[in-house]
TORKOL-4160 file (C-alpha; in steps of 0.2 Angstrom, whole numbers, padded with zeros to 4 digits, m for minus):
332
<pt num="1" X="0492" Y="0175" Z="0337"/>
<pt num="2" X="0494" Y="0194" Z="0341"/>
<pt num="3" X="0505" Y="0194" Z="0325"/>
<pt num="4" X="0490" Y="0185" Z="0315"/>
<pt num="5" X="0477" Y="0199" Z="0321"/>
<pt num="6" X="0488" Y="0213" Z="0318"/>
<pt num="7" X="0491" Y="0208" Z="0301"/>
<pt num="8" X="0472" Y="0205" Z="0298"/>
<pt num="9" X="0469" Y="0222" Z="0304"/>
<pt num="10" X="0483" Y="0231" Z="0291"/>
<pt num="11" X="0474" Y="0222" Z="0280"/>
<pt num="12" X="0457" Y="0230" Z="0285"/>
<pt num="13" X="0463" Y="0247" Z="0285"/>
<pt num="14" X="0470" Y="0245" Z="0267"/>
<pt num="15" X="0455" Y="0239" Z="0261"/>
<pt num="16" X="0445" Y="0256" Z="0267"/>
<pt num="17" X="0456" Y="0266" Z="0259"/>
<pt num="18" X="0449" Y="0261" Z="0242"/>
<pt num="19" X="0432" Y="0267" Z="0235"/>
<pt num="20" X="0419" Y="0260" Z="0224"/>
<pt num="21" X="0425" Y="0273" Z="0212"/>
<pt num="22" X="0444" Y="0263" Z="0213"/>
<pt num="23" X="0434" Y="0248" Z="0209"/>
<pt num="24" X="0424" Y="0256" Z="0195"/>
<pt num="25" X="0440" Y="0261" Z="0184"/>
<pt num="26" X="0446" Y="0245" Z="0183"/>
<pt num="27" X="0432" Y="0240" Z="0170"/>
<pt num="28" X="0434" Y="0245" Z="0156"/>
<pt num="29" X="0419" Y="0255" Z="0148"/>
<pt num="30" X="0408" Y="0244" Z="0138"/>
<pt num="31" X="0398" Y="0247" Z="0120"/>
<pt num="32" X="0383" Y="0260" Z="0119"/>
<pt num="33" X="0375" Y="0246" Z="0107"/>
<pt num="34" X="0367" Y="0235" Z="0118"/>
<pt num="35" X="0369" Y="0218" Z="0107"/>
<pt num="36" X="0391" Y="0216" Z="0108"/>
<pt num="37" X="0387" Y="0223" Z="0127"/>
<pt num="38" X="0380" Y="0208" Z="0131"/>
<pt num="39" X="0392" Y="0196" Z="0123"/>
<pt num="40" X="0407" Y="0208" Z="0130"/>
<pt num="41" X="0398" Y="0205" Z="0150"/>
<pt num="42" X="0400" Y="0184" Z="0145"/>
<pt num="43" X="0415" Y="0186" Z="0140"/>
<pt num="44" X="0418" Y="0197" Z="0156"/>
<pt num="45" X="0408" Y="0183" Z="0166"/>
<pt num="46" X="0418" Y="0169" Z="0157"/>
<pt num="47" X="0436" Y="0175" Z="0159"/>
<pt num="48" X="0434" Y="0177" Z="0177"/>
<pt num="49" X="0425" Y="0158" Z="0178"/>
<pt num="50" X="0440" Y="0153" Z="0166"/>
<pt num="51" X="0455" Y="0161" Z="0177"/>
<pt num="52" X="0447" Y="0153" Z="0192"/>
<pt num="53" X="0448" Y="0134" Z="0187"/>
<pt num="54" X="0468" Y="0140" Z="0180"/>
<pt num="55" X="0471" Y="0143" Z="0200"/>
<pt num="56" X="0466" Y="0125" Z="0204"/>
<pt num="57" X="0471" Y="0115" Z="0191"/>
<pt num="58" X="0485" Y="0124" Z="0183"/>
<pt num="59" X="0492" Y="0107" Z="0172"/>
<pt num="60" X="0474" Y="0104" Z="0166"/>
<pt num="61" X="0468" Y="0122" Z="0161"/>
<pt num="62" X="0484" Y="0123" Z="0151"/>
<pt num="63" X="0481" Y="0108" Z="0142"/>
<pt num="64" X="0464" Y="0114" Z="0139"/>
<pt num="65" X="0471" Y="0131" Z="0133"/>
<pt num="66" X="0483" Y="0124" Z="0120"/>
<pt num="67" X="0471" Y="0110" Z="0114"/>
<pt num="68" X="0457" Y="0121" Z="0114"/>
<pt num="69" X="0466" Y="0136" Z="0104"/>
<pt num="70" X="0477" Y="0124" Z="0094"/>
<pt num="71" X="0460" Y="0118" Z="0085"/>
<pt num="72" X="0450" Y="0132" Z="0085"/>
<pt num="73" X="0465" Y="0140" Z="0073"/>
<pt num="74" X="0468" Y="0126" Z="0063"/>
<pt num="75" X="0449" Y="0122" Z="0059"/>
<pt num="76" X="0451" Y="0141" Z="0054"/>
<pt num="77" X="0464" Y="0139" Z="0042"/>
<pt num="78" X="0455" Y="0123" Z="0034"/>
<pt num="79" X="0440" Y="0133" Z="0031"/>
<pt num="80" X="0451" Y="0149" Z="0024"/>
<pt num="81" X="0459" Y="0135" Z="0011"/>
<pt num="82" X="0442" Y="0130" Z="0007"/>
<pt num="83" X="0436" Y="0147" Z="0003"/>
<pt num="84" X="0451" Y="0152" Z="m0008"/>
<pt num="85" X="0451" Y="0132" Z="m0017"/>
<pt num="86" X="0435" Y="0136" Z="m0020"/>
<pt num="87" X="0439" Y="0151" Z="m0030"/>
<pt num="88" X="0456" Y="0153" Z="m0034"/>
<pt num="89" X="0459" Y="0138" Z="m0046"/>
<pt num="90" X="0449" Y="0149" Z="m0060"/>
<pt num="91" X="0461" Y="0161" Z="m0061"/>
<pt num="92" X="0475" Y="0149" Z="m0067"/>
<pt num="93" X="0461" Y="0140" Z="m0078"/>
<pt num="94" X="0473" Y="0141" Z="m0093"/>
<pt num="95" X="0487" Y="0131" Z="m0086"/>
<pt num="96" X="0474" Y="0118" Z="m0084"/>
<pt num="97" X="0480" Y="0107" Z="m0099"/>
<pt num="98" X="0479" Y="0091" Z="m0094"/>
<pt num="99" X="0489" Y="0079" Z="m0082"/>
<pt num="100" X="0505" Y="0089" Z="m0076"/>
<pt num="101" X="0519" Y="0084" Z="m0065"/>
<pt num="102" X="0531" Y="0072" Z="m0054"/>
<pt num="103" X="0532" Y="0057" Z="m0054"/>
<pt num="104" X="0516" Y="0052" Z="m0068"/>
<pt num="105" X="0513" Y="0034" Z="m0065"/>
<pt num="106" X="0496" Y="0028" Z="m0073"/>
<pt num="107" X="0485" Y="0017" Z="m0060"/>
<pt num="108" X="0476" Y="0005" Z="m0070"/>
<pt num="109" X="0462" Y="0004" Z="m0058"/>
<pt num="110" X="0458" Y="0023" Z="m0060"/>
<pt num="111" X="0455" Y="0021" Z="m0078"/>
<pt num="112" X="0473" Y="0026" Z="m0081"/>
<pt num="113" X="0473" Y="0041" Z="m0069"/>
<pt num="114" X="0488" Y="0048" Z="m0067"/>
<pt num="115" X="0499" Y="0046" Z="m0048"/>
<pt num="116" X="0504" Y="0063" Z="m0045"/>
<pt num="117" X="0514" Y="0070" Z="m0031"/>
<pt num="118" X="0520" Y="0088" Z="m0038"/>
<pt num="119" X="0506" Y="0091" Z="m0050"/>
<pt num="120" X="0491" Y="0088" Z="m0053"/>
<pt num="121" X="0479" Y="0077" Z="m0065"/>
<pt num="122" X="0470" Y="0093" Z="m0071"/>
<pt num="123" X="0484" Y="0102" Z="m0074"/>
<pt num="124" X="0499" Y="0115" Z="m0065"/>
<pt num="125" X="0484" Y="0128" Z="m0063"/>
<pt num="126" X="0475" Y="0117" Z="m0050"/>
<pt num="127" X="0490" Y="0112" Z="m0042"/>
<pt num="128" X="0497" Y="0131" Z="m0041"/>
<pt num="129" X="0480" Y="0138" Z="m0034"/>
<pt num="130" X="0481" Y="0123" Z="m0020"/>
<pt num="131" X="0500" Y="0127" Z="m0016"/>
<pt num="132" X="0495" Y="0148" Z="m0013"/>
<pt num="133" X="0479" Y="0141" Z="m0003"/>
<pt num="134" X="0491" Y="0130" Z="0008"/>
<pt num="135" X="0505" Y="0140" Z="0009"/>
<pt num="136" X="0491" Y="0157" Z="0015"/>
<pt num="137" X="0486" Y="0146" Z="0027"/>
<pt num="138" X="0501" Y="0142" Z="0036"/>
<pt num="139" X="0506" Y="0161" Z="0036"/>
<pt num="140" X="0490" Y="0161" Z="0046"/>
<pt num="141" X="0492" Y="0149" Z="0055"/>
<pt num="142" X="0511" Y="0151" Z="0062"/>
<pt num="143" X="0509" Y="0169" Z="0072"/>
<pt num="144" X="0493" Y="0164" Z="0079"/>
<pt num="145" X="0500" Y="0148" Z="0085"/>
<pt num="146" X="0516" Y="0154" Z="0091"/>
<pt num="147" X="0509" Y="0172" Z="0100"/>
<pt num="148" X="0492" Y="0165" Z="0106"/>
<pt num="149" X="0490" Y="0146" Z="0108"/>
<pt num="150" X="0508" Y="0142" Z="0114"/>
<pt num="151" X="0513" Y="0160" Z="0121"/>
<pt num="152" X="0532" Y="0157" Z="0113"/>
<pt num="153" X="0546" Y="0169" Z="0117"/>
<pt num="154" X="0559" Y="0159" Z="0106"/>
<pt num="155" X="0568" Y="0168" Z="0091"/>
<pt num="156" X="0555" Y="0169" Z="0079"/>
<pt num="157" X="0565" Y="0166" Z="0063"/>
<pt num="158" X="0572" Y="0151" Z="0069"/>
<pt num="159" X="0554" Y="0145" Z="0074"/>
<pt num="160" X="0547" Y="0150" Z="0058"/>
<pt num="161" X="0564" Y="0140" Z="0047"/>
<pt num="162" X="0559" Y="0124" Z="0057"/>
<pt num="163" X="0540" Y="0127" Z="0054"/>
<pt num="164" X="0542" Y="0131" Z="0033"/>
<pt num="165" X="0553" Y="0114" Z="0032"/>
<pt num="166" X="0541" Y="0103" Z="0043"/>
<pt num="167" X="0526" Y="0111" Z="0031"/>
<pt num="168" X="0537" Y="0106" Z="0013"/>
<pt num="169" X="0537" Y="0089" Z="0021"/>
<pt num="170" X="0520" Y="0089" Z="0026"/>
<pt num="171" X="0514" Y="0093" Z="0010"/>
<pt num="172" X="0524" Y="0081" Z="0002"/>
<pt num="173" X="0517" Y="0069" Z="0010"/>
<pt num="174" X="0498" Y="0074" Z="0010"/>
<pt num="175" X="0501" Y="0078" Z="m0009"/>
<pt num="176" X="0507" Y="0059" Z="m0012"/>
<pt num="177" X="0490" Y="0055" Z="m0003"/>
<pt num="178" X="0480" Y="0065" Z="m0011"/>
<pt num="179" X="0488" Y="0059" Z="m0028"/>
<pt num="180" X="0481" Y="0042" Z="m0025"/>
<pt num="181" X="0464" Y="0049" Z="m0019"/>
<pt num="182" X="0463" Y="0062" Z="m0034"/>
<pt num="183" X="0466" Y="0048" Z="m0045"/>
<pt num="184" X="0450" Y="0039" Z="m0043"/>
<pt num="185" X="0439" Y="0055" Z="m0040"/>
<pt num="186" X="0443" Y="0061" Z="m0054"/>
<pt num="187" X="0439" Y="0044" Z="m0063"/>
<pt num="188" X="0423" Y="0043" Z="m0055"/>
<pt num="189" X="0417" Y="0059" Z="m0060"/>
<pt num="190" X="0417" Y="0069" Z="m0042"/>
<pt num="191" X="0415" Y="0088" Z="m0045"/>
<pt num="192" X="0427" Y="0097" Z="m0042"/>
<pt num="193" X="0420" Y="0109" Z="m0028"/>
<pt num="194" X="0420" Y="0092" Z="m0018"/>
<pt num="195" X="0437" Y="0087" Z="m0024"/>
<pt num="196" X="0441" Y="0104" Z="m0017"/>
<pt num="197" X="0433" Y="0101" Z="0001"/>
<pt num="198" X="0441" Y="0084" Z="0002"/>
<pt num="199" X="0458" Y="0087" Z="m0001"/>
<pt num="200" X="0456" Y="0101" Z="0011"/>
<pt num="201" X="0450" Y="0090" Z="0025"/>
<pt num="202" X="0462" Y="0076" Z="0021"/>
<pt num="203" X="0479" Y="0087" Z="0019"/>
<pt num="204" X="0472" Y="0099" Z="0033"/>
<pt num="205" X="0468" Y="0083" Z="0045"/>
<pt num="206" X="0484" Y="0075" Z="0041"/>
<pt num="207" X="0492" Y="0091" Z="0043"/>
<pt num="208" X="0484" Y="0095" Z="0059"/>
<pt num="209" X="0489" Y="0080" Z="0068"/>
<pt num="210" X="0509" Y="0081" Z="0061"/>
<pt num="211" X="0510" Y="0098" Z="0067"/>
<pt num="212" X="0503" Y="0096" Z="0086"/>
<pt num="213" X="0520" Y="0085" Z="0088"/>
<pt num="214" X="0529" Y="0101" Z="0078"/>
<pt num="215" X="0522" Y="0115" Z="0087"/>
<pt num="216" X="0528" Y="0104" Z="0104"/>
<pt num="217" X="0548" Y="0104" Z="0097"/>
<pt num="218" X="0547" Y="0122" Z="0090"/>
<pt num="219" X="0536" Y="0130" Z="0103"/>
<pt num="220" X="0545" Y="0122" Z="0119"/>
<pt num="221" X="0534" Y="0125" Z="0138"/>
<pt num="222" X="0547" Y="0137" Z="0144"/>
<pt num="223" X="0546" Y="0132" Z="0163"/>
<pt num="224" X="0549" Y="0114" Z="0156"/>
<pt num="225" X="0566" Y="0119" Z="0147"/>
<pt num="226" X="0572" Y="0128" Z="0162"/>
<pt num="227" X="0569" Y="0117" Z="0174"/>
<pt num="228" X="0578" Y="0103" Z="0160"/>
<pt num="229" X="0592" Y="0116" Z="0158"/>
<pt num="230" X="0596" Y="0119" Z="0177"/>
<pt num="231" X="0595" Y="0099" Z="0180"/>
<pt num="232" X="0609" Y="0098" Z="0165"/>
<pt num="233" X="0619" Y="0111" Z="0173"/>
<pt num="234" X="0617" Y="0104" Z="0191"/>
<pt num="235" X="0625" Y="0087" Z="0183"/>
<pt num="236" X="0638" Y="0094" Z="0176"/>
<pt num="237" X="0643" Y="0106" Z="0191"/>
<pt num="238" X="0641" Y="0089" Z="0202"/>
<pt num="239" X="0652" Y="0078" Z="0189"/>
<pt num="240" X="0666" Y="0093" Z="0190"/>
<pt num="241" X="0665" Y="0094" Z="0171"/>
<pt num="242" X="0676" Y="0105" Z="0163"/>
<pt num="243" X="0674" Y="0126" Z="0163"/>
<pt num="244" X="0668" Y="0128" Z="0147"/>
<pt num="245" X="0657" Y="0114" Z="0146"/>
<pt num="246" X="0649" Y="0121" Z="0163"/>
<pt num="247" X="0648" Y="0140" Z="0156"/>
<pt num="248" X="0639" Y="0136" Z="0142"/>
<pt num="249" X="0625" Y="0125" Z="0154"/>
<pt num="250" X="0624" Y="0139" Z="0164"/>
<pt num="251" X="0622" Y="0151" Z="0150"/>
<pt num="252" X="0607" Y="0139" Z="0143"/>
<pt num="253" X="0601" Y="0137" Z="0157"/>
<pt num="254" X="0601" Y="0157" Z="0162"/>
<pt num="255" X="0593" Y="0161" Z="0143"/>
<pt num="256" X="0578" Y="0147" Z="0146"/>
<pt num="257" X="0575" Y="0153" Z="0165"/>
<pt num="258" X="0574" Y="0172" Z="0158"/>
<pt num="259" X="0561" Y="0165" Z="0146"/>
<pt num="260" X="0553" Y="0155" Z="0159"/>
<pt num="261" X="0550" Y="0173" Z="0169"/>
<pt num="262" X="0545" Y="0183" Z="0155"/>
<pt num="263" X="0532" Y="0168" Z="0152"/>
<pt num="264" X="0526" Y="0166" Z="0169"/>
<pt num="265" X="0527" Y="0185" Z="0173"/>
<pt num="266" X="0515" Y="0189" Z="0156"/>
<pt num="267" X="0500" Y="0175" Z="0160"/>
<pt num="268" X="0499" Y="0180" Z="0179"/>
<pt num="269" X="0498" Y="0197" Z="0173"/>
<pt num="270" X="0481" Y="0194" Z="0159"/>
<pt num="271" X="0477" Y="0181" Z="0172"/>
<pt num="272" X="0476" Y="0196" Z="0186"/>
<pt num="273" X="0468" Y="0209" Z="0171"/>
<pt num="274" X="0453" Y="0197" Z="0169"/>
<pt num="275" X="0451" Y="0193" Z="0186"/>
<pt num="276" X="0449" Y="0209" Z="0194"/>
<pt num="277" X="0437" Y="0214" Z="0179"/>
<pt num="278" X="0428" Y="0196" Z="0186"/>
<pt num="279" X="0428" Y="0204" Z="0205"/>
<pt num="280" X="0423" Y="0221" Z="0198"/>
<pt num="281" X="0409" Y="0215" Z="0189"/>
<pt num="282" X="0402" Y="0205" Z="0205"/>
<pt num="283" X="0403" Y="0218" Z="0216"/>
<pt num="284" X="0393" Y="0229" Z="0206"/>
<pt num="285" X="0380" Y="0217" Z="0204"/>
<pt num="286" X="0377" Y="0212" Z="0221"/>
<pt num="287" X="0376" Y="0230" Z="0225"/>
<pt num="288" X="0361" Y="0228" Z="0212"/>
<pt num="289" X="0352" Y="0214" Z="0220"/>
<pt num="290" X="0353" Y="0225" Z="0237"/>
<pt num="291" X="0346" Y="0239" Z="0230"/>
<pt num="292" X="0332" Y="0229" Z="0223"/>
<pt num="293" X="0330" Y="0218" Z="0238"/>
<pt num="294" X="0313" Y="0219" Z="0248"/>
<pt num="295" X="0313" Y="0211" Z="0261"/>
<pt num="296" X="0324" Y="0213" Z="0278"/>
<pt num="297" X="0332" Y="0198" Z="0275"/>
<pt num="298" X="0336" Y="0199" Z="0258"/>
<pt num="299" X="0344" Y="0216" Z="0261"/>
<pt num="300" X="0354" Y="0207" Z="0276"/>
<pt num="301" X="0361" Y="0194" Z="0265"/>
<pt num="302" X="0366" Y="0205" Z="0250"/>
<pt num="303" X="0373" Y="0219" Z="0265"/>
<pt num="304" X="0385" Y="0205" Z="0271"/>
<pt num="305" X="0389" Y="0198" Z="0254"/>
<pt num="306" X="0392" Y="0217" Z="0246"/>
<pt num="307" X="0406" Y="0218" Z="0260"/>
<pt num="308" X="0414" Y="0204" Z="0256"/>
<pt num="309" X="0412" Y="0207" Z="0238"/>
<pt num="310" X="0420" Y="0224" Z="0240"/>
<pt num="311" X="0437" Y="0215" Z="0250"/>
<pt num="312" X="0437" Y="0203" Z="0237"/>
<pt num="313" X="0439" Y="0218" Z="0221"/>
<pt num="314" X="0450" Y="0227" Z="0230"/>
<pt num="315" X="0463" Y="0212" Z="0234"/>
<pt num="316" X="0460" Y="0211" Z="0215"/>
<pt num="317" X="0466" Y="0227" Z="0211"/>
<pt num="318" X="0481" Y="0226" Z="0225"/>
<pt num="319" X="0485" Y="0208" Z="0215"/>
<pt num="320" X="0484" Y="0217" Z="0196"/>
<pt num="321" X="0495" Y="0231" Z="0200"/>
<pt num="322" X="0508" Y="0220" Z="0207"/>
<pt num="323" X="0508" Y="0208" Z="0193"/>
<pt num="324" X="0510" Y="0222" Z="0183"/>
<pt num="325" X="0525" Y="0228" Z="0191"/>
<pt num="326" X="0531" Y="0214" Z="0187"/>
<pt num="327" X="0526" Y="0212" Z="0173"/>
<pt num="328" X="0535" Y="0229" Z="0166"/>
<pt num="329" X="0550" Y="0221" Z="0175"/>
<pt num="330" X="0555" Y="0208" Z="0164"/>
<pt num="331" X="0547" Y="0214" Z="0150"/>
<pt num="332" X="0558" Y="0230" Z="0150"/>
């Protein structure tokens, strides 16, 4: 018990050797102009709502993370591919001569429209302007997904090899699709800016779904690989298996758990960053409704709670400097 108490008491004595202006200096300035102020305190606001749902329920909020940012980045490139097939297929307009490409099988029910995988029924011009739309896209697409939405720290070029080959056979795919579905557009009359947004929202969708399953081979949950790795290794060790056989476990096991750390080590360390800017942000503006309070009472209640709020930035400072440190650790 004595031991309890003397530790709450250190704890005390840290805390008072911090000042508001310690707490202040964590926040980062904000904008003189008033309109991004006010989105920058939300965000401020929201960050700090969002790390604190992360604390208690860690396997949720990551499943909301990578949903929410896996969507939000390929809506974007869909819209990008819009913008530039809405455009771009003027520039190649004189290679538009008519049906061109692989494999050219009439459909009789399209009027004798043209089947099209590698091609396209208005000619290679279209089909060139789509392929630089796509292919834009994806460059897009892969850092944000890999840095931002998956957080990877696998080897990039090996990541981006499996990622080119899963989008050739994506597109080979959604082309064959969309050869059936150009077919009959065409043969209807459809224009062609809404030819453009529908082969955008069918390949895009089709390729959406395909490459959530992609990213989840490529982009591998670190903790989940080490933790697969060490089980492996732990077998193998058990079963006696042969020296080499074990040294190249462990040495798997050792590359996936130094990812694992670096991973782990990086989200604590934003995780701590937007926190204490959270903390920050509610000290300072209960010390706000204290000054502003009227009566006795009020000023009580926002006294008590400013103390409290004070404890609780501080701990967040304390917390950020030492995921930091840790941080720099690995990172180094």
């Amino acid at each position: 018990m004595s031991e309890t108490v003397s530790a709450a008491a250190a704890a005390q004595a840290e805390v008072k050797n911090y000042t508001e202006e310690d707490i202040k200096s964590q926040l980062k300035p904000l904008s003189e102009n008033a309109f991004v102020r006010f989105f920058q305190k939300i965000w401020r606001w929201w960050l700090g709502v969002w790390y604190g749902f992360c604390d208690k329920h860690p396997k949720g909020s990551s499943l909301l993370y990578k949903v929410f940012f896996f969507l939000v980045f390929s809506y974007g490139v869909t819209i990008w591919q819009f913008v530039v097939m809405t455009f771009l297929p003027y520039a190649f307009a004189s290679l538009n001569n008519g049906p061109a490409g692989w494999p050219m099988v009439s459909i009789a029910a399209a009027g004798g429209r043209n089947f099209i995988i590698f091609g396209d029924e208005q000619g290679w011009g279209y089909f060139i302007a789509f392929e630089i739309a796509v292919f834009t896209a994806q460059c897009i697409n892969f850092p944000l997904q890999r840095n931002i939405t998956y957080r990877s720290h696998g080897n990039p070029w090996f990541q981006a090899m499996w990622y080119f080959i899963g989008w050739v056979l994506v597109s080979i795919a959604t082309n064959a699709i969309w050869g059936i579905c150009n077919a009959f557009l065409l043969h209807w009359g459809s224009p062609d800016v809404l030819n453009g947004l529908l082969k955008t929202v069918l390949t895009g969708g089709v390729s959406m779904v395909v490459f959530f399953f992609i990213f989840l081979v490529i982009f591998p949950d670190d903790n989940k690989k080490a933790k697969s790795a060490r089980t492996a290794y732990e077998k193998l060790k058990a079963a006696n298996a042969p020296a080499e056989q074990l040294a190249k476990a462990e040495a798997k096991m050792n590359v996936w758990e130094t990812k694992a750390v670096k991973s782990n080590a990086e989200k604590e360390y934003f995780k701590a960053k937007s926190q204490i800017n959270a903390k920050a942000m509610g000290y300072f503006a209960t010390k706000k409704n204290l000054e502003i309070a009227e009566t006795e009472e009020d000023k009580k209640i926002y006294g008590e709670k400013l103390e409290k709020a004070f404890e609780d930035a501080v701990n967040a400072i304390k917390v950020k400097n030492e995921k930091e440190a840790e941080f720099n650790k690995v990172a180094a």
